[in-house]
N, C-alpha and C positions, 0 to 999 in steps of 0.2 A: 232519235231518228230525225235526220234532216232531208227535205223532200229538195226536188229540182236541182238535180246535180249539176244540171249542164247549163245554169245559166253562171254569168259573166263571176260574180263572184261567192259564188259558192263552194266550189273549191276550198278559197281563202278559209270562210268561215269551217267549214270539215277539218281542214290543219288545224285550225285556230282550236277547236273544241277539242280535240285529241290532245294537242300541246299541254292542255288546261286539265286531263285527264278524265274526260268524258270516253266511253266506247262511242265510237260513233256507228250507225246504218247510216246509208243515203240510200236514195229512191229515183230512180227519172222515167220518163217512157220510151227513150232512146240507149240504146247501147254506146253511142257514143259520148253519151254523157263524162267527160274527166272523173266529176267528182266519186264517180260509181268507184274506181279502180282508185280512190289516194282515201278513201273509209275504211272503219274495221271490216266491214262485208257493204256487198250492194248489190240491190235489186230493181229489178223491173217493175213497171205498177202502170195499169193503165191510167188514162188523161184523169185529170181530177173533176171533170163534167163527165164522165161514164160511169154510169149504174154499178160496173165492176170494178172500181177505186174505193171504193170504205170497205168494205169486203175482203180486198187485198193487202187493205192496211190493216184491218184487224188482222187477221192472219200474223201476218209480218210483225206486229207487234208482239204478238201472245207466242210467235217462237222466239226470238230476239229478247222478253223479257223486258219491252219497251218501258223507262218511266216515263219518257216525254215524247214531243213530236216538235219540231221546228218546222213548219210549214211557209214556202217561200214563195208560194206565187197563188194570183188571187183566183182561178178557177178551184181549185180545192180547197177553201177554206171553208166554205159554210161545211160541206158535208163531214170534213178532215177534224171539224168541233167536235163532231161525234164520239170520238175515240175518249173522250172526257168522262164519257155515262162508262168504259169498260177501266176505269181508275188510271186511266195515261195522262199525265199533264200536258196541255195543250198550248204552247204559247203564242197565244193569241187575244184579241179583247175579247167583251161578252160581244153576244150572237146579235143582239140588234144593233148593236155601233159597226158590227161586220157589215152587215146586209143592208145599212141605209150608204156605208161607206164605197158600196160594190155600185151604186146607182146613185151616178152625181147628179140628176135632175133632185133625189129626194134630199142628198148630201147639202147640194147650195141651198136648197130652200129650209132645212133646219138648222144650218148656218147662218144663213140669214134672217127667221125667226129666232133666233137666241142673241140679234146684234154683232154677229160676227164678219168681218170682213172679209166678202168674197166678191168675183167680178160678178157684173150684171150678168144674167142670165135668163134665156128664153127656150121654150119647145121648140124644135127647127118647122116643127107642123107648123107653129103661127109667124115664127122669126120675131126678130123688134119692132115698136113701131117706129110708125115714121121718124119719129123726130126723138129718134136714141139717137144722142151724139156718140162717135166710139170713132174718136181722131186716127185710135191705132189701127183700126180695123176691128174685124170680128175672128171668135176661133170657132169651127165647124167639130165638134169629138161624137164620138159613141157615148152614149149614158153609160153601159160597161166596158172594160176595156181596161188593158193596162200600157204600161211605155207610151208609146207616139202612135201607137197604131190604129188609121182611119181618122187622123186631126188633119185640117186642111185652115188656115191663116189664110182669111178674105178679106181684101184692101179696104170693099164699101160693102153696103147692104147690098147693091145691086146683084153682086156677085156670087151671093149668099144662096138662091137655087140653083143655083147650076152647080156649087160645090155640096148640096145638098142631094141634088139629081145624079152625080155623079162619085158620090163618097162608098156607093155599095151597100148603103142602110135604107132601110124604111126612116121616109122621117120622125117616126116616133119613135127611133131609138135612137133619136138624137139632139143633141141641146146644140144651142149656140151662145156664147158668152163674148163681152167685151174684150180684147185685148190689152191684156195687162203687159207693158214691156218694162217694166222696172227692174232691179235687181232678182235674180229666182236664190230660191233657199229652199234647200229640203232639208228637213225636223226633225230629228230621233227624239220623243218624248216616252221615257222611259216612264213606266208602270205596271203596277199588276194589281191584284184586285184587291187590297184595301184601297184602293184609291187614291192614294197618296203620290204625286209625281216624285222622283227621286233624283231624276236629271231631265234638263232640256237642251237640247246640245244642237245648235244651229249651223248649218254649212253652207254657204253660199256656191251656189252652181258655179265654174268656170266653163266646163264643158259639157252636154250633154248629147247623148245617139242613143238614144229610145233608152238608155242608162244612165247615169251619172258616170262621167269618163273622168273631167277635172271638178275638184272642188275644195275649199277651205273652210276651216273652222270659223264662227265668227262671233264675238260679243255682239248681238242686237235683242236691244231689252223689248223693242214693241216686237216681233219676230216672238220672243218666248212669251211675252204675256199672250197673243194670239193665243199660242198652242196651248198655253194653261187654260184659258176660257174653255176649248174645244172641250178637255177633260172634265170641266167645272158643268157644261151645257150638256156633254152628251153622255158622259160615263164610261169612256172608253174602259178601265180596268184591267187594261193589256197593252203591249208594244204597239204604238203604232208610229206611222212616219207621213209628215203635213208637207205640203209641196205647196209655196207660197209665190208671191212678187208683191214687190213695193210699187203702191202708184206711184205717180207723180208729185205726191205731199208725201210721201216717208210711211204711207200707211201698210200695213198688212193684209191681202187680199188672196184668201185660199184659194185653190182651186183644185186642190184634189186634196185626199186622205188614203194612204195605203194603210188598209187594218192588218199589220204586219210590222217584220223588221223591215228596215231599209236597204236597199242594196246599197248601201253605202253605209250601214252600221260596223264595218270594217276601218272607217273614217274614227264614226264613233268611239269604238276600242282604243285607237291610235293617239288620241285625243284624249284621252284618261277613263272613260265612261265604257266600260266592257258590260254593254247592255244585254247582249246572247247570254254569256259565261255566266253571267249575273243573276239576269232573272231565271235561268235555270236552276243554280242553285237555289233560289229563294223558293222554286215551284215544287222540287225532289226532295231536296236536304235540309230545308228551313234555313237556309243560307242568308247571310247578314246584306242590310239593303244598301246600294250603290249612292255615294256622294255626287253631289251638284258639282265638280270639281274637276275640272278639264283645262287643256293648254288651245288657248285660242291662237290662230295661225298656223295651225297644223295643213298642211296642201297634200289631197292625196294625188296620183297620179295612176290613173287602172292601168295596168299592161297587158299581155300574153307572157305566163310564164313557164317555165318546165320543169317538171316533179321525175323524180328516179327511184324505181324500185325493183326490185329482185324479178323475172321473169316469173318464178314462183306467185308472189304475189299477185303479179297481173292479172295472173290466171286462175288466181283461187277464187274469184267469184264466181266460174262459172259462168261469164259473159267474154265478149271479144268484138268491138266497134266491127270488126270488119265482117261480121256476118251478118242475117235479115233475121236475126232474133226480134220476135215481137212481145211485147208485153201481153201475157194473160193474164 
């Protein structure tokens, strides 16, 4: 079962896992979801913050004969761990690397208690003090939150309540960090729970719109040793994906962790390292574990693309974008 049919690439990934001979389900809370209509079947399921989302997904599993669940966006993840206790493989990390990784005031600061490089960081309640230098400005985020949503880039400190006054958060839900403008790289570090990383596969941003639009593969050795500490300090024991920038010395400086794939683990694939396909099999079938062994230089490019299937088909879910079907 792979959940969030309708975001940018998930689609890709449903083809991907049917090609490779999985049955696939998908899940969204929209009818117009694409990826509902290009699965073996697909359902409706309320938001993954509603009391009636783990409910829905048990269900949907124990008819379906679920052995897994691919879980793609971070509102469902703590609860979507659940399905674990009813014997569905979950691919996901363990439950505390989830939940410190959903709340980056705790994220940076056990980051940087373990030595690991991330931007400075402060409560927007107290801001910096005075005499934080921060050349590039400041960044304004939500402690939870995913994509770009509610992040505001202030030039000085000055400027920092009014983008705080005016961001739509209480300031305790939200931090302010330095501005890191170096190169960005988001991380596919492949794992599952022996622990053992299997691949670390770096992609430097070309483009991003609340996604990864443009990006390329890259050899950067301080880039992977980051992300192997992260593993070493926190015990992820699952897929996750690290969203970095180099300072201004070459250094490594986190500033997020998605306890998930990447939406750009479709890069990953492409690039030799089929981290979905992969640790699925190792999760169901005791499937054999994925080599450090990738083509660097790989550039993806996201589009809008169009899937053709039988009218039959369209309509054997029993949904249709074009009605006010709601998720119960």
């Amino acid at each position: 079962m792979v959940t969030t049919a309708g975001s940018a690439p998930t689609p890709g990934t449903i083809l991907h896992l049917r090609a490779s001979g999985f049955r696939v389900i998908a899940t969204d809370v929209d009818p117009e979801a694409p990826g509902l209509y290009l699965a073996d079947r697909g359902y409706l399921v309320p938001g993954g913050d509603s009391p009636a989302f783990l409910p829905r997904m048990r269900e949907l599993c124990a008819r379906e004969g679920a052995a897994a669940v691919v879980p793609l966006v971070d509102e469902e993840l703590v609860s979507v761990a659940a399905l674990a206790d009813d014997g569905v493989a979950v691919l996901l990390p363990r439950a505390d690397f989830v939940t410190a990784c959903l709340d980056k005031a705790v994220l940076m600061h056990r980051l940087d208690q373990a030595g690991i490089g991330v931007p400075r960081t402060w409560p927007a309640a107290d801001g910096p003090p005075e005499d934080a230098a921060a050349p590039d400005g400041f960044v304004v985020k939500p402690r939870s939150g995913r994509g770009s949503r509610g992040v505001a880039v202030v030039g000085s400190r000055e400027g920092l309540p009014r983008a705080v006054a005016e961001s739509g958060y209480a300031p305790g839900e939200l931090i302010v960090q330095e501005r890191v403008t170096g190169p960005e790289f988001t991380v596919s570090v492949v794992v599952w729970r022996d622990g053992e990383v299997q691949a670390v596969v770096p992609k430097e941003v070309v483009l991003k719109r609340g996604v990864t639009r443009f990006a390329v593969t890259r050899r950067a050795a301080a880039v992977a040793e980051a992300c192997l500490s992260v593993q070493k300090a926190l015990r992820a024991d699952g897929p996750f994906n690290v969203q970095l920038r180099l300072d201004g010395e070459g250094r490594p400086r986190i500033f997020e962790i998605n306890p998930r794939f990447s939406s750009t683990a479709a890069l990953t694939a492409a690039a030799g390292v089929d981290e979905i396909a992969g640790l699925l099999r190792q999760a169901v079938a005791d499937g054999p574990r994925l080599a450090d062994t990738w083509r660097e230089g790989v550039a993806m490019v996201r589009r809008w693309t169009d899937e053709f299937l039988t009218e039959e088909e369209f309509t054997a879910h029993g949904l249709s974008p074009a009605s006010e079907l709601v998720a119960r």
